[in-house]
CHARMM internal coordinates of N, CA and C (Angstrom, degrees):
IC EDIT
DIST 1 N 1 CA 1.4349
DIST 1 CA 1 C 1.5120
ANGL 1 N 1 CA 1 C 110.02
DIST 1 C 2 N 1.3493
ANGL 1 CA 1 C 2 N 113.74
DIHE 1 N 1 CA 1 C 2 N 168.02
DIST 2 N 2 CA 1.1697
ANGL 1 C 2 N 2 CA 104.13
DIHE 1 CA 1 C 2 N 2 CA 164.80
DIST 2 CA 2 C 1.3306
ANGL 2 N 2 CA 2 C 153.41
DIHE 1 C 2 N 2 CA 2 C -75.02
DIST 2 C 3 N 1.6746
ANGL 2 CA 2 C 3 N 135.06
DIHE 2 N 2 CA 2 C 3 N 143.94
DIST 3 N 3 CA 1.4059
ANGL 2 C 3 N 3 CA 106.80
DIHE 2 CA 2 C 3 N 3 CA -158.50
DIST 3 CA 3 C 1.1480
ANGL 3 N 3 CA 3 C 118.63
DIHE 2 C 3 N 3 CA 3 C -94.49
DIST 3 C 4 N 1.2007
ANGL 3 CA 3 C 4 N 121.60
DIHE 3 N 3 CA 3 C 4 N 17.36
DIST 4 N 4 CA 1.8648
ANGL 3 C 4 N 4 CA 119.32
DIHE 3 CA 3 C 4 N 4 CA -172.25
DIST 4 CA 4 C 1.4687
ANGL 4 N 4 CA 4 C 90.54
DIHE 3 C 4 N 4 CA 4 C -74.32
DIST 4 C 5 N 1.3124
ANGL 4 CA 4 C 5 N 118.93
DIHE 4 N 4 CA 4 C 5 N 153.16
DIST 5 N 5 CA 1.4587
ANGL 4 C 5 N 5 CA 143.71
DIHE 4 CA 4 C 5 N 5 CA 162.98
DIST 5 CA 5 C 1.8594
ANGL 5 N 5 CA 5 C 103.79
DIHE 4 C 5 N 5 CA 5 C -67.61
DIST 5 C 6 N 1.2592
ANGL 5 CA 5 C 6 N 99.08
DIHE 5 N 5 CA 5 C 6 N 138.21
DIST 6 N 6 CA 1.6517
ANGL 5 C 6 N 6 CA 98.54
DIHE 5 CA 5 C 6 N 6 CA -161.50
DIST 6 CA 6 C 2.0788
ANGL 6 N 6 CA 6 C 103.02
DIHE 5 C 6 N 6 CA 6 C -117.34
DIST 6 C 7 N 0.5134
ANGL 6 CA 6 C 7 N 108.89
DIHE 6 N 6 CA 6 C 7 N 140.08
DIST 7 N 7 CA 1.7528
ANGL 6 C 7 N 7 CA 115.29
DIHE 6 CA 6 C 7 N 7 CA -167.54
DIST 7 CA 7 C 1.6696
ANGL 7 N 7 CA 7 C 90.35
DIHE 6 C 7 N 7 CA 7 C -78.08
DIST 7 C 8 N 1.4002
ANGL 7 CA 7 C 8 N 124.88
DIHE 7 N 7 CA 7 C 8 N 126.00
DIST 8 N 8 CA 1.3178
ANGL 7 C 8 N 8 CA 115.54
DIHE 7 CA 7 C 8 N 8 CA 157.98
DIST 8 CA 8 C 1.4904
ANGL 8 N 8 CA 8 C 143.98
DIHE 7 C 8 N 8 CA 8 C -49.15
DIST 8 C 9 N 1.6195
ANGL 8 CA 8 C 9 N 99.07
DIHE 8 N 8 CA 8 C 9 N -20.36
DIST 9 N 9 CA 1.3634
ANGL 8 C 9 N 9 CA 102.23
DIHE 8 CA 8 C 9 N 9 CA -171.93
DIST 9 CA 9 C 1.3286
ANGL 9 N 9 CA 9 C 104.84
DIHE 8 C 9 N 9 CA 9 C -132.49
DIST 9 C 10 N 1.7034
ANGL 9 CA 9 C 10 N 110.90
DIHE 9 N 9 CA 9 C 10 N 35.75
DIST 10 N 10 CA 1.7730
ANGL 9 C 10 N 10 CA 117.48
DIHE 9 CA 9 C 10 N 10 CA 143.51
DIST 10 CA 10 C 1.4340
ANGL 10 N 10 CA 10 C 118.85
DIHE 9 C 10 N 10 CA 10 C -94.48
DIST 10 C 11 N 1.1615
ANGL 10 CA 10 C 11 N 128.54
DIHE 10 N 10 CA 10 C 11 N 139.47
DIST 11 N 11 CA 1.7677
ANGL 10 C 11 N 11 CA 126.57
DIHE 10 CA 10 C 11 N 11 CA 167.20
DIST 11 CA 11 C 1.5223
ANGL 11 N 11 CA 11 C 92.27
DIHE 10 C 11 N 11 CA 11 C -73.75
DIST 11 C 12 N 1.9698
ANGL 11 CA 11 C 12 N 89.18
DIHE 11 N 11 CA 11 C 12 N 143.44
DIST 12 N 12 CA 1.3942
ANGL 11 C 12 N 12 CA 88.28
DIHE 11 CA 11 C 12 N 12 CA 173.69
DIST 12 CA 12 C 1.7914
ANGL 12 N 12 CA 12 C 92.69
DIHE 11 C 12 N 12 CA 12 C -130.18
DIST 12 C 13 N 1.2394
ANGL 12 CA 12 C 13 N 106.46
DIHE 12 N 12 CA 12 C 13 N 156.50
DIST 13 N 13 CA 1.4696
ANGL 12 C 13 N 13 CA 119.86
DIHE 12 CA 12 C 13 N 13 CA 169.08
DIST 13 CA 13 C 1.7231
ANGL 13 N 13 CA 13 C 128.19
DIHE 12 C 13 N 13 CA 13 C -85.43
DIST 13 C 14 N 0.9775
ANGL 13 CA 13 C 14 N 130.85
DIHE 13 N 13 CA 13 C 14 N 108.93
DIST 14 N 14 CA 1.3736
ANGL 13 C 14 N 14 CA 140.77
DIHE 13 CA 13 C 14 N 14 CA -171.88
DIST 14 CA 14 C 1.6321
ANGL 14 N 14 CA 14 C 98.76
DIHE 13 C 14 N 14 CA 14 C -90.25
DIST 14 C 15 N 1.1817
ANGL 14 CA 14 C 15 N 108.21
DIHE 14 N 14 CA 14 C 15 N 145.64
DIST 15 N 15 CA 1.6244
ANGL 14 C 15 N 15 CA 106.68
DIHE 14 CA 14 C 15 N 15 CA -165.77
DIST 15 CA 15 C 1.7004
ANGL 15 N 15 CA 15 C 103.29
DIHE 14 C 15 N 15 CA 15 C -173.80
DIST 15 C 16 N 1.3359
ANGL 15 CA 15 C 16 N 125.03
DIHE 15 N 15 CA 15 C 16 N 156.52
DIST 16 N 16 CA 1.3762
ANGL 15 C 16 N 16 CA 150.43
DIHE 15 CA 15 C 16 N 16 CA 170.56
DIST 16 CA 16 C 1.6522
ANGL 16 N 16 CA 16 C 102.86
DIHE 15 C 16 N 16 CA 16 C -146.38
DIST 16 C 17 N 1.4432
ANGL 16 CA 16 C 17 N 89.84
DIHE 16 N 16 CA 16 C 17 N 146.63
DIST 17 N 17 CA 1.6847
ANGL 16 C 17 N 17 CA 115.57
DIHE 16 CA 16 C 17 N 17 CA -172.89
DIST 17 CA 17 C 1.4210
ANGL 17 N 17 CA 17 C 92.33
DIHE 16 C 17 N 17 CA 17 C -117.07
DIST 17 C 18 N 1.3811
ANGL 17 CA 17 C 18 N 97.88
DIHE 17 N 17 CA 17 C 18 N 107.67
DIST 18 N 18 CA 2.1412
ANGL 17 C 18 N 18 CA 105.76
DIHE 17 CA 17 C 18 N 18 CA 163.03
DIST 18 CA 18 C 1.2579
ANGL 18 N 18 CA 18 C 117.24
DIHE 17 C 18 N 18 CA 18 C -110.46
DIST 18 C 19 N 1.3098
ANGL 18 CA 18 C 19 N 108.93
DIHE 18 N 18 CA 18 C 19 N 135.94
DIST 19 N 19 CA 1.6501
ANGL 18 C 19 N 19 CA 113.09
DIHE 18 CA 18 C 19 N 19 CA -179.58
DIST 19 CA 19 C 1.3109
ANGL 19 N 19 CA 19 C 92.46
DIHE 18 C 19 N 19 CA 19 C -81.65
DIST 19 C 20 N 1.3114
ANGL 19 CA 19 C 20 N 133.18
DIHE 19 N 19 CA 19 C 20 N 142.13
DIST 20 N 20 CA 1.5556
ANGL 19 C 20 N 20 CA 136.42
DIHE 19 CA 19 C 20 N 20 CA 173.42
DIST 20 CA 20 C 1.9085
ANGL 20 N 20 CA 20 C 114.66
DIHE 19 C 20 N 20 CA 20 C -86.85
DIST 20 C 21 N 0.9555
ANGL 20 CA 20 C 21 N 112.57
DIHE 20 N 20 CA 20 C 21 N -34.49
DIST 21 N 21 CA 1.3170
ANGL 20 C 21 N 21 CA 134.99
DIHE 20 CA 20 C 21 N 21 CA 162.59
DIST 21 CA 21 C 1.4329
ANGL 21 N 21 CA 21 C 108.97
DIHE 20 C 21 N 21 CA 21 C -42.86
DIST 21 C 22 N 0.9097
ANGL 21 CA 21 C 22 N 125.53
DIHE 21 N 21 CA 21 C 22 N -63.67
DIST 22 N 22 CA 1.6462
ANGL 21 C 22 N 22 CA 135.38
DIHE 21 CA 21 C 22 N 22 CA -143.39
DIST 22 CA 22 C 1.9712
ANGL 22 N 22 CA 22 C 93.23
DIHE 21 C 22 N 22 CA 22 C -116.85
DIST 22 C 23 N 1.1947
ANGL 22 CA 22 C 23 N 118.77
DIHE 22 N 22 CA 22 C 23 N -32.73
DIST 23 N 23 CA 1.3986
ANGL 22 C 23 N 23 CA 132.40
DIHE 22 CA 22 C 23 N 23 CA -154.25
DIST 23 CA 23 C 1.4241
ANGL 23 N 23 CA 23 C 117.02
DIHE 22 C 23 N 23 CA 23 C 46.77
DIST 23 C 24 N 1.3586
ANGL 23 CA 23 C 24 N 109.94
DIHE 23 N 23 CA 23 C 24 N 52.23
DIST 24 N 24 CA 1.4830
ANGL 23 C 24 N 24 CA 102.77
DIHE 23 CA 23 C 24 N 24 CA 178.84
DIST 24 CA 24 C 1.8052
ANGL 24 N 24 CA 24 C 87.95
DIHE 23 C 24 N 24 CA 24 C -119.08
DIST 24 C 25 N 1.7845
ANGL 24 CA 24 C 25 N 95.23
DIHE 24 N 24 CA 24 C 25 N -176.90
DIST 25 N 25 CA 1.3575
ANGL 24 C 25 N 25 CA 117.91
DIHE 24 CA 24 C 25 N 25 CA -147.79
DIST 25 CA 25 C 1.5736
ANGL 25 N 25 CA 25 C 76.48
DIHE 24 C 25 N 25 CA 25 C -127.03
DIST 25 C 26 N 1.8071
ANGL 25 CA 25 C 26 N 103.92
DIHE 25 N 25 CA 25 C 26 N 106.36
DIST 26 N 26 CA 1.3803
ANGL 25 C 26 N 26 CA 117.46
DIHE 25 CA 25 C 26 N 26 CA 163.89
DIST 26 CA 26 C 1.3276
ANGL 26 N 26 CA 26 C 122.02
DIHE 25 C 26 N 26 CA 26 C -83.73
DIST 26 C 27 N 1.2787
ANGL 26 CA 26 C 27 N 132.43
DIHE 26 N 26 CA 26 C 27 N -31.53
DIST 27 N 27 CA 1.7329
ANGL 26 C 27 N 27 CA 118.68
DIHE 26 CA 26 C 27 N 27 CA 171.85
DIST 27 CA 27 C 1.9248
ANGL 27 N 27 CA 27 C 87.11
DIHE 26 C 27 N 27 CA 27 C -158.77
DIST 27 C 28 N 1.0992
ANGL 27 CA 27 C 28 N 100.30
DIHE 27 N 27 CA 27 C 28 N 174.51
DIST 28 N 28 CA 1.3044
ANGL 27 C 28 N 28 CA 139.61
DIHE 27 CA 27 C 28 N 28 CA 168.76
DIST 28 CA 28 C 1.5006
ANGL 28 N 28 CA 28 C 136.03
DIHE 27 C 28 N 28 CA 28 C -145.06
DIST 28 C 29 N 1.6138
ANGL 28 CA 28 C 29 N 119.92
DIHE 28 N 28 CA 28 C 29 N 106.48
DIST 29 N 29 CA 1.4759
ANGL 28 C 29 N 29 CA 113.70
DIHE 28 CA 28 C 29 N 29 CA -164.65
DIST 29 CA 29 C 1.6863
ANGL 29 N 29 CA 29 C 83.00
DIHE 28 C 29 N 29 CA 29 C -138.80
DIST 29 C 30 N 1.6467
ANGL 29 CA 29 C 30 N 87.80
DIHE 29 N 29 CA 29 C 30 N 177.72
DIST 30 N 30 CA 1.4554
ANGL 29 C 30 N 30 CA 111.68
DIHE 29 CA 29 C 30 N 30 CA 151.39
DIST 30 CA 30 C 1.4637
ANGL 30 N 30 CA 30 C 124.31
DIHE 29 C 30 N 30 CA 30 C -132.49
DIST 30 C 31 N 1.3144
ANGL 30 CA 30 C 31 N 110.28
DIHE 30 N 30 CA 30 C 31 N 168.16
DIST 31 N 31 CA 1.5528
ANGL 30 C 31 N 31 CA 91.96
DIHE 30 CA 30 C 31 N 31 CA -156.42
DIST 31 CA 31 C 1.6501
ANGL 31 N 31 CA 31 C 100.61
DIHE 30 C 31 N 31 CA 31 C -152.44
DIST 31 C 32 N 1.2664
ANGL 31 CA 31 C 32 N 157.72
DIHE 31 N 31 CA 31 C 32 N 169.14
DIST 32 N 32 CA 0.9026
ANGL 31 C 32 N 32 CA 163.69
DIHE 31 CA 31 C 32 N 32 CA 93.74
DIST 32 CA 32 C 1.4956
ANGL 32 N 32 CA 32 C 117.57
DIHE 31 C 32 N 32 CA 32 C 0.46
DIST 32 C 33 N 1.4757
ANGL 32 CA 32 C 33 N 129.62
DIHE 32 N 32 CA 32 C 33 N 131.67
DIST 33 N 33 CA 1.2720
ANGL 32 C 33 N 33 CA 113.23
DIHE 32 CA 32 C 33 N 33 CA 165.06
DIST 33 CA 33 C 1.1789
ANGL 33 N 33 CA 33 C 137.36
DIHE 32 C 33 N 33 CA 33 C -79.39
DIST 33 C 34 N 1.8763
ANGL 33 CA 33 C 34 N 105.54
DIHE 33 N 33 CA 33 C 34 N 11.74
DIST 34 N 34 CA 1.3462
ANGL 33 C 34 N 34 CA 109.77
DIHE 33 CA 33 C 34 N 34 CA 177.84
DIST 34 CA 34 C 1.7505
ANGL 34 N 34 CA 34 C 97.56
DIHE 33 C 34 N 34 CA 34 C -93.19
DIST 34 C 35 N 1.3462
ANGL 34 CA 34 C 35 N 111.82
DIHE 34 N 34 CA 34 C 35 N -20.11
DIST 35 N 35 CA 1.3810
ANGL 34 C 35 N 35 CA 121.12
DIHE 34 CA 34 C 35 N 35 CA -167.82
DIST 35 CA 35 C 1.5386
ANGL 35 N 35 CA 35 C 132.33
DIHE 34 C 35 N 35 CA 35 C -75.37
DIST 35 C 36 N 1.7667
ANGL 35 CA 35 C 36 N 93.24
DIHE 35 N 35 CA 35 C 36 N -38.28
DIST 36 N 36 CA 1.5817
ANGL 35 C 36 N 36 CA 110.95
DIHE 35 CA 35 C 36 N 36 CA 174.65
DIST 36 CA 36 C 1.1704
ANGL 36 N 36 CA 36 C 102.41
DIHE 35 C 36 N 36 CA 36 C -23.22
DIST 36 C 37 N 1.4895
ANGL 36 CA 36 C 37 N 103.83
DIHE 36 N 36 CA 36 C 37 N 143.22
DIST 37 N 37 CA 1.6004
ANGL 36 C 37 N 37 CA 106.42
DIHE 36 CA 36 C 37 N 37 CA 176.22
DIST 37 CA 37 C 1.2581
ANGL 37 N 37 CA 37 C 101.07
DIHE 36 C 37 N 37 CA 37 C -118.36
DIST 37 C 38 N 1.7108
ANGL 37 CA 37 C 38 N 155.29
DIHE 37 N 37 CA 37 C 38 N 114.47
DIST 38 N 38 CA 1.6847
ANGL 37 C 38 N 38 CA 142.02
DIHE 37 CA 37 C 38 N 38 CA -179.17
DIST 38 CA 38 C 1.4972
ANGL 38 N 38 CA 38 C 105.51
DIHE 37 C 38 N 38 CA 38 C -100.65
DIST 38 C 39 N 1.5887
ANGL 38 CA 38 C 39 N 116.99
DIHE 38 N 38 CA 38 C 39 N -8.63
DIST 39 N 39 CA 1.4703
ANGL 38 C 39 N 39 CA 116.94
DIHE 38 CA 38 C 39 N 39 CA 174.32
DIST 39 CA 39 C 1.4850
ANGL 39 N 39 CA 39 C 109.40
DIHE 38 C 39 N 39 CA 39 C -65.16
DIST 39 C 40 N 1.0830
ANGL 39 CA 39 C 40 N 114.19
DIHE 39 N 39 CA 39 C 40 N -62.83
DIST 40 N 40 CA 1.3380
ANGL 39 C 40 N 40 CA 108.03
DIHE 39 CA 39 C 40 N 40 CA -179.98
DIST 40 CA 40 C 1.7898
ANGL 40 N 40 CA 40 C 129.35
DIHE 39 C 40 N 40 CA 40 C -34.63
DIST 40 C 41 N 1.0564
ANGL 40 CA 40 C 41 N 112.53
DIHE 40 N 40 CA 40 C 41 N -38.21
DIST 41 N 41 CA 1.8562
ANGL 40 C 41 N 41 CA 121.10
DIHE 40 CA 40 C 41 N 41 CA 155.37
DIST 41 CA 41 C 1.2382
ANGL 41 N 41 CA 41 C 115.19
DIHE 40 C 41 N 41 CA 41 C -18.69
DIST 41 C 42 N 1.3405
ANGL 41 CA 41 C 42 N 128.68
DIHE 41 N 41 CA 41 C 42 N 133.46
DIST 42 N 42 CA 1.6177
ANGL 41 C 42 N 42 CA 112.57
DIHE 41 CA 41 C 42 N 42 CA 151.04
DIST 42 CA 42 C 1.5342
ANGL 42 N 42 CA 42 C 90.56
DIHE 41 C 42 N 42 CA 42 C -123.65
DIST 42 C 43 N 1.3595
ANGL 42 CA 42 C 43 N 79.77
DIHE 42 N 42 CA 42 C 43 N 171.91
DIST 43 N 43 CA 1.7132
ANGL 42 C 43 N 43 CA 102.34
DIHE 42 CA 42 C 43 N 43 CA 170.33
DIST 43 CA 43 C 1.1720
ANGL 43 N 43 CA 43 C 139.98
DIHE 42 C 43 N 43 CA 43 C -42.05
DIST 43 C 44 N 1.2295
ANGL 43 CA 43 C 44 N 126.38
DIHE 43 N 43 CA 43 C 44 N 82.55
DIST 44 N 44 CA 1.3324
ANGL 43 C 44 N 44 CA 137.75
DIHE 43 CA 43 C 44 N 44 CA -172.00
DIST 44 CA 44 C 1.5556
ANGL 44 N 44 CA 44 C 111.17
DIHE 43 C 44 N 44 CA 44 C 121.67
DIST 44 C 45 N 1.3574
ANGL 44 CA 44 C 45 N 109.67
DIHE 44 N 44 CA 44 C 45 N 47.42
DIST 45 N 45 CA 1.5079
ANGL 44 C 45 N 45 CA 113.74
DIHE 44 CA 44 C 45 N 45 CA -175.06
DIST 45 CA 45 C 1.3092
ANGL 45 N 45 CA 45 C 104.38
DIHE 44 C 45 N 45 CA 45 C -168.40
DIST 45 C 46 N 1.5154
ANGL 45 CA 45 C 46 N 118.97
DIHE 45 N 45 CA 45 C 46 N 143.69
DIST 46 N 46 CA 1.2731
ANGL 45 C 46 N 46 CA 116.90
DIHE 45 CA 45 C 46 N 46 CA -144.25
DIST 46 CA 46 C 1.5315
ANGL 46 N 46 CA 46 C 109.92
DIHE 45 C 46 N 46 CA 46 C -152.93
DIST 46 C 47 N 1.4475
ANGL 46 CA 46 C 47 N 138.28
DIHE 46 N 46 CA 46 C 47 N 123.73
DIST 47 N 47 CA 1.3449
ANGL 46 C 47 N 47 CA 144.61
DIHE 46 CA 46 C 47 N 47 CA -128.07
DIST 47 CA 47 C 2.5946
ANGL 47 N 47 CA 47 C 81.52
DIHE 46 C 47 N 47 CA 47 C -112.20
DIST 47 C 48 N 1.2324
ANGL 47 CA 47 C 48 N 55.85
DIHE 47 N 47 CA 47 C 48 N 139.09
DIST 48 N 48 CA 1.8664
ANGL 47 C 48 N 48 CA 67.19
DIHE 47 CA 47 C 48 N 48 CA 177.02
DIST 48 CA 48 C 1.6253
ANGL 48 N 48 CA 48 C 108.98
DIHE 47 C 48 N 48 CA 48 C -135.79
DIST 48 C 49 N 1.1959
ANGL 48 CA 48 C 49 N 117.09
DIHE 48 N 48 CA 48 C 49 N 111.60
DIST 49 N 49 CA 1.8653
ANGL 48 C 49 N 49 CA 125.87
DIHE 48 CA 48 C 49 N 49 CA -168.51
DIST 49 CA 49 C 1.6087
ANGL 49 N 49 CA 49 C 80.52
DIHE 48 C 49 N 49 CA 49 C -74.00
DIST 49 C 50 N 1.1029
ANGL 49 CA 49 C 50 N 112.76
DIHE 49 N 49 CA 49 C 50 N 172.90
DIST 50 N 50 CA 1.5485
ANGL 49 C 50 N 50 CA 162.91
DIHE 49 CA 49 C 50 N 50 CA 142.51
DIST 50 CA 50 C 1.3362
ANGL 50 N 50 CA 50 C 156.33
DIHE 49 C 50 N 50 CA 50 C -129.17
DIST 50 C 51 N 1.2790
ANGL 50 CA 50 C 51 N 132.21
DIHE 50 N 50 CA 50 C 51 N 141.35
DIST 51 N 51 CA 1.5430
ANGL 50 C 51 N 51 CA 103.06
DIHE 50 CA 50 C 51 N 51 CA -167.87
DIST 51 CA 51 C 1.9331
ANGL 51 N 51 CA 51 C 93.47
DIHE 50 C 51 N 51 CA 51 C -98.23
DIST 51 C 52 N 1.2828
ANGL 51 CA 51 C 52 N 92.05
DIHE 51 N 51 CA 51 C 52 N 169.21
DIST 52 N 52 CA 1.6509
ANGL 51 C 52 N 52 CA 104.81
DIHE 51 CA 51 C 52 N 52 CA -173.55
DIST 52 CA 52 C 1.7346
ANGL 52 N 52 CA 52 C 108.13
DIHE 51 C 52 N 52 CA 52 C -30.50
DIST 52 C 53 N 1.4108
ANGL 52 CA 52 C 53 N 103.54
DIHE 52 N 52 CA 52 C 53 N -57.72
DIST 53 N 53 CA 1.6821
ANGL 52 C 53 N 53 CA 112.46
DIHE 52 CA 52 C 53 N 53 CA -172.55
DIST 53 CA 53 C 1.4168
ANGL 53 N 53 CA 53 C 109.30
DIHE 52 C 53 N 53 CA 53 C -55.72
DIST 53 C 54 N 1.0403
ANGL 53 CA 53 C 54 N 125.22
DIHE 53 N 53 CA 53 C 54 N -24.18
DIST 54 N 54 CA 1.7378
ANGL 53 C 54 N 54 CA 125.31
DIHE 53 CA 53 C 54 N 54 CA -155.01
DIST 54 CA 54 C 1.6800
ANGL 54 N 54 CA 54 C 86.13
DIHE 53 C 54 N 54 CA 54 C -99.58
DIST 54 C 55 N 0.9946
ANGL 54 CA 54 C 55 N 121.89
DIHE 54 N 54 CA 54 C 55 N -42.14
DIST 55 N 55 CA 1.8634
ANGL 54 C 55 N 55 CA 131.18
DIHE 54 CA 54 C 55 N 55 CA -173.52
DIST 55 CA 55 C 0.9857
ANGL 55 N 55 CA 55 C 105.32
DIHE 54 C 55 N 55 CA 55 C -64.55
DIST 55 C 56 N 1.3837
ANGL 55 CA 55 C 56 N 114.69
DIHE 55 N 55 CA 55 C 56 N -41.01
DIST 56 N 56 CA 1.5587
ANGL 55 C 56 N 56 CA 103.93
DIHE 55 CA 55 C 56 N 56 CA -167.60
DIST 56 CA 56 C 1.3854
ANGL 56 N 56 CA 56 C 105.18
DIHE 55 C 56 N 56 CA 56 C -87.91
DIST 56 C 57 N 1.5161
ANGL 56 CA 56 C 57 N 127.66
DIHE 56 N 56 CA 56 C 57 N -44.72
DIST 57 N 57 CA 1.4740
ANGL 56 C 57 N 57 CA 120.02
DIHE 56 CA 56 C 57 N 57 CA 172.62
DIST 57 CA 57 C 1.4021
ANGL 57 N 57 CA 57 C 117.75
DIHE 56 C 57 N 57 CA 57 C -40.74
DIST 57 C 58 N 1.5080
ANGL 57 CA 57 C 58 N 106.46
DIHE 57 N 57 CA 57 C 58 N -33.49
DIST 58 N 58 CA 1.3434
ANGL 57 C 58 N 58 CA 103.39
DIHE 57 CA 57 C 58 N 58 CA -165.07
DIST 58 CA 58 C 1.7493
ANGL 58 N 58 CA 58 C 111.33
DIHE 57 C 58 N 58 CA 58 C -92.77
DIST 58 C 59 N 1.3329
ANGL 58 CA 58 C 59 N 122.18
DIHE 58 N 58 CA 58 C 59 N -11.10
DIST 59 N 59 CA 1.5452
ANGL 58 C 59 N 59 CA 114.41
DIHE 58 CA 58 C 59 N 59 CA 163.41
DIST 59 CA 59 C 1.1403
ANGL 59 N 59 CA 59 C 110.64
DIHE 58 C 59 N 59 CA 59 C -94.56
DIST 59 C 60 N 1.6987
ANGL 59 CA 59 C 60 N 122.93
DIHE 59 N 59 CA 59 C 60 N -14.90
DIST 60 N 60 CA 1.5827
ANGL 59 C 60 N 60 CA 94.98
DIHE 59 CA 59 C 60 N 60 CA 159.38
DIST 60 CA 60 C 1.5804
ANGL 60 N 60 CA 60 C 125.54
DIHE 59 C 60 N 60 CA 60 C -80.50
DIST 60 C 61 N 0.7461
ANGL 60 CA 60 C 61 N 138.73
DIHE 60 N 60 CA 60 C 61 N -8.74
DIST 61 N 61 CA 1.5924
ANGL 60 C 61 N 61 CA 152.46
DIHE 60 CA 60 C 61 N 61 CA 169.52
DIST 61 CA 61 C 1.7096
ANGL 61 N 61 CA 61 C 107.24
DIHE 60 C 61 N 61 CA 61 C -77.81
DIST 61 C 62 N 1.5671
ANGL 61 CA 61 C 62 N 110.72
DIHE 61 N 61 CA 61 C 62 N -14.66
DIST 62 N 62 CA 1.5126
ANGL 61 C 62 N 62 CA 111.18
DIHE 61 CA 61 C 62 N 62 CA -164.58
DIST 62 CA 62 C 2.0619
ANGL 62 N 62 CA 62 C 74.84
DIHE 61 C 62 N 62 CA 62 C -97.39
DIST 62 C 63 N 1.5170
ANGL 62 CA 62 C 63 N 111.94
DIHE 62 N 62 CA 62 C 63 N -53.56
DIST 63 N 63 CA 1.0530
ANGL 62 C 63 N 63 CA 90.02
DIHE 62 CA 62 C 63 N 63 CA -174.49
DIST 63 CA 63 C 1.1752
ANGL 63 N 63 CA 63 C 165.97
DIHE 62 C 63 N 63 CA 63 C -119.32
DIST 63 C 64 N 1.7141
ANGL 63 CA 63 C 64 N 87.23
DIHE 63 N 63 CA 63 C 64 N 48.09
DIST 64 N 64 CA 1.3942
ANGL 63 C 64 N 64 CA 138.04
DIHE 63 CA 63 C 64 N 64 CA -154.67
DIST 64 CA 64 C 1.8360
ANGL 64 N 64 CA 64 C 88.55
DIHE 63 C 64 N 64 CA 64 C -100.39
DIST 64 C 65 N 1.7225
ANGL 64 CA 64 C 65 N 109.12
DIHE 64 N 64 CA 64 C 65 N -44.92
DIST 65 N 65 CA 1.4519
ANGL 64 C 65 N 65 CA 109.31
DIHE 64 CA 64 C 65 N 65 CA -176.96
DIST 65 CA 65 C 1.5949
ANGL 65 N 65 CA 65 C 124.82
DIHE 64 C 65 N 65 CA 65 C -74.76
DIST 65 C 66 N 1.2619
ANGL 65 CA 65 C 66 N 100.16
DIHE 65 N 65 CA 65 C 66 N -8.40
DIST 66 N 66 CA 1.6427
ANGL 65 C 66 N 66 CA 115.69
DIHE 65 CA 65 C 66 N 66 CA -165.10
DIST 66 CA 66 C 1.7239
ANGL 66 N 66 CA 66 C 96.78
DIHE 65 C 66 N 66 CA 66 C -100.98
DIST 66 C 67 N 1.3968
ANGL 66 CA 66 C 67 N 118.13
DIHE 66 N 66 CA 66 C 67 N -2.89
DIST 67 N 67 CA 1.4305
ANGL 66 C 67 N 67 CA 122.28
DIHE 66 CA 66 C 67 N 67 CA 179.80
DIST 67 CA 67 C 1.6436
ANGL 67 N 67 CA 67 C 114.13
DIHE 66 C 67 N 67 CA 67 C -96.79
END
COOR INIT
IC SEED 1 N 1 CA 1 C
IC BUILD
């Protein structure tokens, strides 16, 4: 996850970037909802929220496989 220190009483956004094309998993962040960025997207790739529990299972398993 990420290491910045997180304020308790900001919402934060849990999210994965999928290319639809290819079906792979282009980034994974979290972000502020003032922060989200949707420019960055191109065409044919598609932003998927999460809640905290589902994010975190899923980057440790992302980087459990990359080891």
């Amino acid at each position: 996850m990420t290491a910045r220190r997180k304020d308790p009483n900001t919402k934060y956004y849990y999210f994965i970037d999928i290319d639809l094309y290819s079906r792979q998993i282009i980034s994974w962040d979290t972000d502020t909802q003032n922060n989200v960025d949707f420019s960055e997207l191109t065409n044919g790739c598609y932003r998927v929220f999460l809640t905290k529990g589902q994010y975190a299972k899923l980057v440790k398993q992302l980087d459990e496989a990359r080891s």
